[in-house]
C-alpha positions as CSV (number, residue, x, y, z in Angstrom):
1,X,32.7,-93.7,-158.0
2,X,30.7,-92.1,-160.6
3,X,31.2,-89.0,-163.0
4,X,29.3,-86.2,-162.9
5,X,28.7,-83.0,-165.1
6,X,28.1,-79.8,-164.0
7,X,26.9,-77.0,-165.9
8,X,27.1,-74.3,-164.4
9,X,25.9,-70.8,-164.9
10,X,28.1,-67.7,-164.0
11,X,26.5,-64.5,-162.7
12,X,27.7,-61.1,-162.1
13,X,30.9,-62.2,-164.3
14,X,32.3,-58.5,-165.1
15,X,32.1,-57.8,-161.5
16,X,35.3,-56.7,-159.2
17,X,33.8,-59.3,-156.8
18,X,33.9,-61.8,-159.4
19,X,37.0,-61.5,-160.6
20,X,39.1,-61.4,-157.3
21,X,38.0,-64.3,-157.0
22,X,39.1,-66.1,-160.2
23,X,43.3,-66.6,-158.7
24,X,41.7,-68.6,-155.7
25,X,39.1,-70.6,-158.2
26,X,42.1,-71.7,-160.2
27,X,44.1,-72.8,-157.6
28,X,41.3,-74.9,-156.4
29,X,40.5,-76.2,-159.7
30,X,44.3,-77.5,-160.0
31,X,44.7,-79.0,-156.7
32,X,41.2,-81.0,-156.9
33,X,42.4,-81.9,-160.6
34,X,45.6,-83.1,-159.4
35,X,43.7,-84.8,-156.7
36,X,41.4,-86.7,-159.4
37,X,38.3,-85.3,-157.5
38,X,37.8,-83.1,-161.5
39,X,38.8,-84.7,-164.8
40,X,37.2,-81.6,-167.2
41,X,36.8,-78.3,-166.6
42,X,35.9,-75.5,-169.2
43,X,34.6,-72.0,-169.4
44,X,33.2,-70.6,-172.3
45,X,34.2,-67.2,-173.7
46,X,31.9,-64.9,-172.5
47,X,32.5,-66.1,-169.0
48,X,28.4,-66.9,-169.0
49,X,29.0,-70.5,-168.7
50,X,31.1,-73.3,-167.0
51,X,31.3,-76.9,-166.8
52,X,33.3,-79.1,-164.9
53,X,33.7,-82.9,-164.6
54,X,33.7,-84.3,-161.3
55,X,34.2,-88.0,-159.4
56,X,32.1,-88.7,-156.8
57,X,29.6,-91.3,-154.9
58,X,27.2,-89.3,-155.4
59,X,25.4,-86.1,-156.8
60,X,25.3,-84.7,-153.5
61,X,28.9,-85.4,-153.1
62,X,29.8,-83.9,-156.6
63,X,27.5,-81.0,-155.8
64,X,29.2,-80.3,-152.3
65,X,32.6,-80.3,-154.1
66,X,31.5,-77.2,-156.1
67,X,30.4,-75.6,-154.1
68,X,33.7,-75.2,-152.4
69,X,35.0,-72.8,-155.4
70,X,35.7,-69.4,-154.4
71,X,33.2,-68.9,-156.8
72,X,30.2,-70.4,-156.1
73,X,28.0,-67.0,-154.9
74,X,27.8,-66.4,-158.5
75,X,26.9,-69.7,-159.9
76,X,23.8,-71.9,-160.6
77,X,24.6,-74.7,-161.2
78,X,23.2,-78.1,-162.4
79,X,24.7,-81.3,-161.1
80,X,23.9,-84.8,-163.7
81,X,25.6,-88.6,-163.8
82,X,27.1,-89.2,-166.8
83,X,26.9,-92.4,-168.6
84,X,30.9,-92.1,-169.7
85,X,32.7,-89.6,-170.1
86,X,36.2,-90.6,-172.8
87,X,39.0,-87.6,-173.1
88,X,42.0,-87.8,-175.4
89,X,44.4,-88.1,-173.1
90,X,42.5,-90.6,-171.4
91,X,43.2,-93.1,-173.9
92,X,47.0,-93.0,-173.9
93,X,48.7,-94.9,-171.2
94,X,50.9,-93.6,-168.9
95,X,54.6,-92.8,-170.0
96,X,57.4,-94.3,-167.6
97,X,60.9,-92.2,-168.4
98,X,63.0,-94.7,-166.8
């Protein structure tokens, strides 16, 4: 598996449309977080711009996984293999509370 980046560009954003859709979208974005299919994922401010980090084979595959979000008729979005990708919390090992 490889790591992907999309950026993605949101349209319509102030819409009613849009934003009915945003409980499902974050629902989504958990459960394929918890399901390591997404490491990243971000938003910026204006709610003009998103980027995610996805695990895939493939680009196709990464780009098939978004566009299961409930809001993918409003994004463009542009699908690239990273090199790396290093988080934080990535660097800490997992904690065992025995």
């Amino acid at each position: 598996m490889a790591s992907y980046i999309a950026e993605i560009r949101l349209l319509n954003a102030g819409s009613d449309a849009f934003m009915q859709c945003i409980p499902r979208q974050r629902m989504m974005v958990n459960d394929m977080m918890a399901e390591g299919l997404i490491t990243s994922y971000a938003v910026s401010a204006d709610r003009k711009k998103m980027w995610c980090v996805v695990e895939a084979d493939s680009v196709d595959e990464a780009t098939r996984i978004i566009d299961q979000f409930p809001l993918s008729p409003f994004m463009e979005a542009e699908v690239k293999e990273l090199l790396f990708h290093h988080m934080h919390g990535s660097l800490m090992g997992t904690i065992s509370l025995n």
